[in-house]
C-alpha positions in Angstrom: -7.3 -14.2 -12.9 -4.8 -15.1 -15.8 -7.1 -13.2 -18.3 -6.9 -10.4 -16.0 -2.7 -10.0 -15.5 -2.6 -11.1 -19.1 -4.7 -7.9 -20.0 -3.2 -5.4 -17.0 0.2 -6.3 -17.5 0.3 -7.1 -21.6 2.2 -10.6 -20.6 1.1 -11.2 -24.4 3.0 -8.2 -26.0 6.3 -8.8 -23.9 6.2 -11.8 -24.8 6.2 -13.2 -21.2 3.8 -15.4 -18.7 2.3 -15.4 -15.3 4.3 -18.5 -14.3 7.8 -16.3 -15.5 7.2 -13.2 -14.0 6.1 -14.7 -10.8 9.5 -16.7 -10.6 11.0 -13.3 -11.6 9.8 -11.6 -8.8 10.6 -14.5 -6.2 14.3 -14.5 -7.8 14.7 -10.3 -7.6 12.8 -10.5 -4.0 15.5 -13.4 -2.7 18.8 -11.3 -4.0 17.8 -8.1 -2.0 15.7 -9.3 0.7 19.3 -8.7 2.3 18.1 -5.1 2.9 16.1 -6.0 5.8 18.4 -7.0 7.7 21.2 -4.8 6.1 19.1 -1.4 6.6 17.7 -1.4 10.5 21.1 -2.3 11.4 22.8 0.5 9.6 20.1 3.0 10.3 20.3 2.0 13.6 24.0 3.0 14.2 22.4 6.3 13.9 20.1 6.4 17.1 17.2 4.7 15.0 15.0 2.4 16.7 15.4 -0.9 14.3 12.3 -2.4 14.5 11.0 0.8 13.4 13.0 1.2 11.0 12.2 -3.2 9.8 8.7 -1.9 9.3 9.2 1.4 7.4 11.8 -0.4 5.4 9.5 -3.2 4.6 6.5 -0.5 4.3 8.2 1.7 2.1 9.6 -1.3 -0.4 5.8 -2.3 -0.7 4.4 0.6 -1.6 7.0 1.9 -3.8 7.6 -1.5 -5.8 3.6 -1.3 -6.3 3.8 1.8 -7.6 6.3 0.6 -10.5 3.7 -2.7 -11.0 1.4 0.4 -11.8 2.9 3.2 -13.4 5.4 2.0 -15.1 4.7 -1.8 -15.8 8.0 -2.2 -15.3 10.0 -5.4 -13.3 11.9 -3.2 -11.1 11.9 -3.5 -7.2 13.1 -0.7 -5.2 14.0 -0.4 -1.5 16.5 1.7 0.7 19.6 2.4 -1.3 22.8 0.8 -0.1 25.0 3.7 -0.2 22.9 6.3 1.0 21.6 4.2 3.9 25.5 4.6 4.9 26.2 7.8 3.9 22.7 8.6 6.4 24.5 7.4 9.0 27.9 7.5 9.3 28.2 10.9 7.4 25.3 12.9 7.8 24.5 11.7 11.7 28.2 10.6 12.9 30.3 13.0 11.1 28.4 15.8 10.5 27.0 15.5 13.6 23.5 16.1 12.9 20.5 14.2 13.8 19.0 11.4 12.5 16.0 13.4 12.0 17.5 16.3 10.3 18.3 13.6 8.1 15.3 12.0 7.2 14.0 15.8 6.5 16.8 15.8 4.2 15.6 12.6 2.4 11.6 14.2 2.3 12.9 17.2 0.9 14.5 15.7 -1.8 11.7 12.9 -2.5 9.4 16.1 -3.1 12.2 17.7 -5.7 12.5 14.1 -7.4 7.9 14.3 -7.7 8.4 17.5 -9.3 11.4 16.7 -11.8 10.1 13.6 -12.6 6.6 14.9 -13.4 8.4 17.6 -15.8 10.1 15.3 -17.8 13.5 16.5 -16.3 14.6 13.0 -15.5 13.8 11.3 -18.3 15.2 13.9 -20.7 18.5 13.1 -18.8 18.1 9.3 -19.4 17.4 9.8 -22.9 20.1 12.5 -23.9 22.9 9.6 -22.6 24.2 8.2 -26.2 23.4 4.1 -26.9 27.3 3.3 -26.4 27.5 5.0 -22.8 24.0 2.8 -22.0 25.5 -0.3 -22.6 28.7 0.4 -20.8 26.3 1.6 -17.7 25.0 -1.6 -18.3 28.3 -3.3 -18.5 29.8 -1.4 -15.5 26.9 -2.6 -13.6 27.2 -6.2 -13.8 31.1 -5.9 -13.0 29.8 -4.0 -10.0 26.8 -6.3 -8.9 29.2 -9.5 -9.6 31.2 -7.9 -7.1 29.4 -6.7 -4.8 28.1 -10.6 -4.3 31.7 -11.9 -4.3 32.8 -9.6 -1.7 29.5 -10.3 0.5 30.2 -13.8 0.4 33.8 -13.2 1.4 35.4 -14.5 -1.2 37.0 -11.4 -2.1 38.5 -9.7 1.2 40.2 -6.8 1.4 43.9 -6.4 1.0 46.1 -3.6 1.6 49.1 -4.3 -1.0 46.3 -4.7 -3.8 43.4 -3.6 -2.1 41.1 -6.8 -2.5 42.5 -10.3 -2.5 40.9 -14.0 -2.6 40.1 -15.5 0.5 42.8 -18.2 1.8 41.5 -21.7 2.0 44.3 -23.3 4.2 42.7 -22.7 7.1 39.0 -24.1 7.8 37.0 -21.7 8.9 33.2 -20.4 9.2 34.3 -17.6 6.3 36.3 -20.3 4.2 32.7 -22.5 4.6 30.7 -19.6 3.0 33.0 -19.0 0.8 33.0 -22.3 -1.0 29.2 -22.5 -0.2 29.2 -19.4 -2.5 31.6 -21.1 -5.4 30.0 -23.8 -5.3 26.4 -22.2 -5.8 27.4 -20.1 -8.7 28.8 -23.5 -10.4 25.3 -24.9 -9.9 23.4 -21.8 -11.0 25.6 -21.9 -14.2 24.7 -25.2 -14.6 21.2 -25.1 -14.4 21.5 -21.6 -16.7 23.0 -23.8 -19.5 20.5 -26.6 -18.9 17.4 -23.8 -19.7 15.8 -24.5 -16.1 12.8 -22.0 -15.3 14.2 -20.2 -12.2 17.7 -20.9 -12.7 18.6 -18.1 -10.4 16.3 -18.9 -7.7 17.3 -22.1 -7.5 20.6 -21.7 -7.6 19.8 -19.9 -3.7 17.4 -22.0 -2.5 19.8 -24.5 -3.4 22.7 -23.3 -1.6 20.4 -22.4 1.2 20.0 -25.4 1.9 23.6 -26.8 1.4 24.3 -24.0 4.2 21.7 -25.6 6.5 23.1 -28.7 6.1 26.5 -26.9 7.2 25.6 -25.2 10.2 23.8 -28.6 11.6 26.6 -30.9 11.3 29.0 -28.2 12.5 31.1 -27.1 9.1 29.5 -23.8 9.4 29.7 -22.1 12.7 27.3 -18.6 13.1 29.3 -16.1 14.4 28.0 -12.3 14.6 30.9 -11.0 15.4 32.3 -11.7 11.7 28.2 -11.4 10.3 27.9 -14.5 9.9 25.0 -15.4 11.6 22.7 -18.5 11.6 20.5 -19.6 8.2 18.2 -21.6 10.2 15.1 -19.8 11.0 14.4 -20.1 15.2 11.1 -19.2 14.3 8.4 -18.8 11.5 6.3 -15.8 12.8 7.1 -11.7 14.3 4.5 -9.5 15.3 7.2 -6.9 16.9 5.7 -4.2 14.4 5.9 -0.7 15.3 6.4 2.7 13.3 6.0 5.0 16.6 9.6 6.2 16.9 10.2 7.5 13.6 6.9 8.2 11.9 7.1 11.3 10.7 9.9 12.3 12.6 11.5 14.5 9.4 8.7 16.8 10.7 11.1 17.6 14.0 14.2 17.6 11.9 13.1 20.3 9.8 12.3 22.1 13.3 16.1 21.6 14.1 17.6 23.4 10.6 19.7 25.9 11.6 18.6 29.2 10.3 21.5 30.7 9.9 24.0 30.8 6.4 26.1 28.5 7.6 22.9 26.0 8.5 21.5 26.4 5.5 24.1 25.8 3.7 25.1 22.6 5.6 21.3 21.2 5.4 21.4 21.7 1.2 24.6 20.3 0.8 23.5 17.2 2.4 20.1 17.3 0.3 22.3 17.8 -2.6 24.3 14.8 -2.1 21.1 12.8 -1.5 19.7 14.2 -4.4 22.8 13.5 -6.9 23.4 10.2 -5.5 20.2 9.1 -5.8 19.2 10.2 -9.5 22.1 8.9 -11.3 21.5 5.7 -9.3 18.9 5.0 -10.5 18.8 6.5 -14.4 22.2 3.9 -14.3 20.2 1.2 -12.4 16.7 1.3 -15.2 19.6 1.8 -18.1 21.4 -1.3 -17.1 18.6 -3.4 -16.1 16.5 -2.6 -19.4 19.0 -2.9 -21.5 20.3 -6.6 -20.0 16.4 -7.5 -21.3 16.5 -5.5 -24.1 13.8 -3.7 -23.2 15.1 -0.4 -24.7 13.7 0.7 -28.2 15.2 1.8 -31.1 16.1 5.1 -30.0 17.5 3.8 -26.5 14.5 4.9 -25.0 12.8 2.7 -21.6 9.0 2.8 -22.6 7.4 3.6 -19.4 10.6 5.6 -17.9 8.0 8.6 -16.5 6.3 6.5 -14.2 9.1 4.3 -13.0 11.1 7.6 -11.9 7.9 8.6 -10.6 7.5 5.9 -8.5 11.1 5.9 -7.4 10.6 9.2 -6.1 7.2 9.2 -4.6 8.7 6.0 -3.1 11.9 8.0 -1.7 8.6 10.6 0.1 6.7 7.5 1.6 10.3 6.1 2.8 11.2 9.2 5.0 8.0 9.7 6.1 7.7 6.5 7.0 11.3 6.3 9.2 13.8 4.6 6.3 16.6 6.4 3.8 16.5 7.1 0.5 14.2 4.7 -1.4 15.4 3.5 -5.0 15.9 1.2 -7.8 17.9 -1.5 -6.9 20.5 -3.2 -9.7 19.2 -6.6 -8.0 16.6 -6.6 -10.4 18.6 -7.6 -13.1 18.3 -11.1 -11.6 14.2 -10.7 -11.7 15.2 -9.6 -16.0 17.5 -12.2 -16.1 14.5 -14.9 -15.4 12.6 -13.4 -17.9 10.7 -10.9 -15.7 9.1 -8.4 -18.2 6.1 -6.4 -16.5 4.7 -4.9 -13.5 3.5 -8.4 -12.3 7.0 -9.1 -11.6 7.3 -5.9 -9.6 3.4 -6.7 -8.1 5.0 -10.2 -6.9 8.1 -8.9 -5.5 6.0 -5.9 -3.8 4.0 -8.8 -1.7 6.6 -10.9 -0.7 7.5 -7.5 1.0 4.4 -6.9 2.5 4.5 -10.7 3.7 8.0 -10.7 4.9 6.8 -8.2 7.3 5.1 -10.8 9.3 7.8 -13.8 8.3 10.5 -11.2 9.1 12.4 -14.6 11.0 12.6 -16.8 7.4 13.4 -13.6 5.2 15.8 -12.3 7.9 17.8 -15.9 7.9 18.4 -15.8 3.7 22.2 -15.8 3.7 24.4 -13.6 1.8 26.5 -17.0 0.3 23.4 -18.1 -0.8 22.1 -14.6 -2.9 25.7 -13.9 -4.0 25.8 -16.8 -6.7 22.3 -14.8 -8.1 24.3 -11.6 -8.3 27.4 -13.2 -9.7 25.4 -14.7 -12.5 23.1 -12.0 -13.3 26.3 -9.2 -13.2 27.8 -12.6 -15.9 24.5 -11.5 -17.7 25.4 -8.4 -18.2 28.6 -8.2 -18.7 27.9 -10.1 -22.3 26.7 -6.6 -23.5 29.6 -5.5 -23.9 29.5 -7.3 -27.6 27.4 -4.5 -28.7 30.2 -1.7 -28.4 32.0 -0.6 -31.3 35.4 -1.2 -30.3 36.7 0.7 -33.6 35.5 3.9 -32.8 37.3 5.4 -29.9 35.0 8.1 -29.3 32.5 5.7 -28.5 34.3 2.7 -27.1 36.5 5.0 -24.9 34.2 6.7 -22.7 32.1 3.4 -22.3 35.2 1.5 -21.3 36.0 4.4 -18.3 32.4 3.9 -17.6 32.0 0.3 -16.9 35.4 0.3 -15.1 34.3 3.4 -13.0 31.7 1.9 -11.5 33.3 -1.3 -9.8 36.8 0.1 -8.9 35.5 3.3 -7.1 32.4 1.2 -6.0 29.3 3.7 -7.1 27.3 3.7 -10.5 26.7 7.2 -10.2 30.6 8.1 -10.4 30.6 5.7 -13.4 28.2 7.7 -15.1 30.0 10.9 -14.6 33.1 9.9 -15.9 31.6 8.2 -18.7 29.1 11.9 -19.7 32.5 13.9 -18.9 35.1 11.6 -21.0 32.7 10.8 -24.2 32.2 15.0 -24.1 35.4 15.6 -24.2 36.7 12.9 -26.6 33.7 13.8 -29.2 34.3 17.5 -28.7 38.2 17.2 -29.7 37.7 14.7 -32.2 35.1 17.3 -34.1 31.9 14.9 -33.6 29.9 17.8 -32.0 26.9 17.0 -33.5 27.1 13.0 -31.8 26.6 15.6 -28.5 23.5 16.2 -26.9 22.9 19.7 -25.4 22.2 18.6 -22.2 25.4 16.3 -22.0 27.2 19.9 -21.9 25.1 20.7 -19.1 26.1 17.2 -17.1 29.6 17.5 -17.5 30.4 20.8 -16.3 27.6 19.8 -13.3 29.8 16.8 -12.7 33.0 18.5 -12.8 31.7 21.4 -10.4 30.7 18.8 -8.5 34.4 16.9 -8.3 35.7 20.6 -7.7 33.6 21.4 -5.0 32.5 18.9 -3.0 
């Protein structure tokens, strides 16, 4: 069997193991597994029936996270986009007022535009024309973004209205204080077991925390509360065989039936496609960028060997999602932790694919991971990151510039995809007016005025 994943995967040529890239997939599985818990509840708010939506979610993760183990060869793990899962709900359903349905049609119809784009190169063309400067501060952006994403989820950062996010006071004891430090303390101990070279560092560093949380909530430091979502991390049971896909299998099929067929309707129902469809590709060409190059698995040129048949199983993955009765499926930045342990090939996708398939029936352990305990992972890999910045050429402005509005972009207004388009429209602009018009790619020309119709108009 070794021989075998050896020869499928090329563990030789990448310079990788069995034993790695399952501990890759088992770290990059742990940081997300989040979304199945995250997603029904969201979805949910939207008249979803959330056990149905469990099983398409942990369906539609499987299938499309195989798919990368077998196109692409590629560690990646992808599952319903946080983002669009909100913007499903709470704009499309709640204030658009349309239904959940019409929705997931929505989510088809673009899945099928993503087959076809990705199958004529369209995609990739766009994620090679980006310049090697703007790639690594994607990359950069990124980890400020995933590190704190994980810092806010474990409430260490709160919001704040004077200066919009502020640090969590400790003068009080409280269940959020207790997470809090449960979440400090397990990014001291993953950065400690980083610098001491232990194989699954990262995982650890969870399980680890995990446990210290355990140990919390039994002798009464930490107090579950769902009210604040913070809810117990010991699991009440080991088993769930509450399956069911009835209520929204294939229900994009009746949402299509409800498109109004009027201007005005179909107007409305392509606007919302669009922004599914926007959202969703730069996601994820910022998502591969970042991750790849954190591993350095980008060539000479700044090209992702392999790129056709991970966007191709991103977006035949986003098709099985809504048929299925889940939003947008994509590539999720939590990968970078599965990188980060040395993940290198589809066998780190392959593992992280069956976990899925297996938390399906062990929904009650999965379900129970907390976010203090996966925030330390994200904190560390978005560290990880971060230390790309080194390859910028600060001297040159036109380069350094529009990578520096990039990577700040993308935590401050919250969205990789808006940290892209600042970045394509700024180094455009700077380049053009400095005279470097042949540092330009055509298609660059094209993104920018895209993006700035975009900014206009929508």
């Amino acid at each position: 069997m070794k021989d075998f994943f050896n020869r499928f995967f090329k563990l030789d040529e990448n310079k990788t193991s069995v034993k790695t890239e399952v501990i890759a997939g088992i770290t990059t599985f742990m940081t997300m597994a989040y979304i199945l818990a995250v997603n029904p509840d969201l979805l949910g708010k939207s008249g979803m029936d959330k056990n149905a939506v469990f099983t398409a979610t942990v369906l539609a993760s499987t299938l499309a996270t195989l798919l990368m183990a077998l196109l692409a060869n590629l560690p990646f793990v992808l599952s319903a986009g946080m983002g669009l899962n909100a913007y499903f709900t709470y704009t499309v359903v709640k204030q658009m007022g349309c239904s959940w349905q019409l929705a997931l049609a929505a989510v088809f119809t673009e899945g099928i535009i993503f087959i076809i784009l990705s199958l004529t190169n369209v995609r990739e063309a766009i994620f090679n024309a980006i310049p090697k400067p703007l790639k690594t501060g994607v990359t950069v952006g990124i980890g400020l973004y995933i590190a704190i994403i994980g810092l806010k989820s474990a409430g260490i950062v709160i919001p704040n209205e004077d200066t919009l996010v502020k640090l969590i006071s400790f003068k009080v004891w409280s269940p959020q204080t207790c997470a809090a430090l449960l979440a400090m303390f397990g990014i001291l101990i993953t950065g400690t077991l980083m610098y001491r070279k232990v194989t699954g560092s990262i995982l650890l560093g969870i399980i680890i925390t995990w446990v210290l949380g355990m140990i919390c909530e039994i002798t009464g430091l930490y107090v579950p509360n769902p009210n604040l979502k913070l809810f117990s991390v010991i699991p009440n049971k080991i088993m769930s065989t509450d399956l069911t896909l009835a209520p929204t299998w294939c229900a994009f099929i009746e949402g299509f039936k409800q498109i109004p067929l009027t201007w005005s309707g179909l107007l409305g129902f392509f606007s919302i496609l669009f922004a599914f469809l926007f959202v969703d590709l730069f996601d994820t060409i910022g998502t591969l960028i970042g991750c790849a190059s954190s591993g350095n698995m980008l060539d000479k040129e700044g090209k992702l060997p392999g790129i056709k048949g991970a966007l191709t199983a991103d977006a035949i993955g986003t098709t099985l999602g809504a048929a299925l009765g889940t939003s947008t499926v994509t590539t999720f930045v939590e990968s970078a932790s599965g990188v980060s342990a040395g993940g290198r090939t589809g066998l780190t996708a392959l593992t992280a694919s069956g976990l899925f398939f297996i938390s399906m029936f062990f929904s009650p352990i999965f379900l129970t991971i907390p976010s203090f305990a996966t925030a330390p992972a994200l904190v560390m890999v978005g560290y990880l990151m971060v230390t790309q910045i080194t390859k910028i050429n600060f001297e040159d402005p036109t380069d350094a510039v529009p990578a520096y509005i990039s990577f700040i972009s993308m935590p401050f207004f919250y969205s990789i995809s808006e940290g892209i388009s600042f970045g394509i429209i700024s180094y455009c602009f700077i380049n053009l007016i400095s005279g470097n018009i042949s540092k330009i790619h055509p298609l660059m020309y094209f993104l920018s005025i895209l993006f700035i119709l975009k900014y206009a108009l929508i």
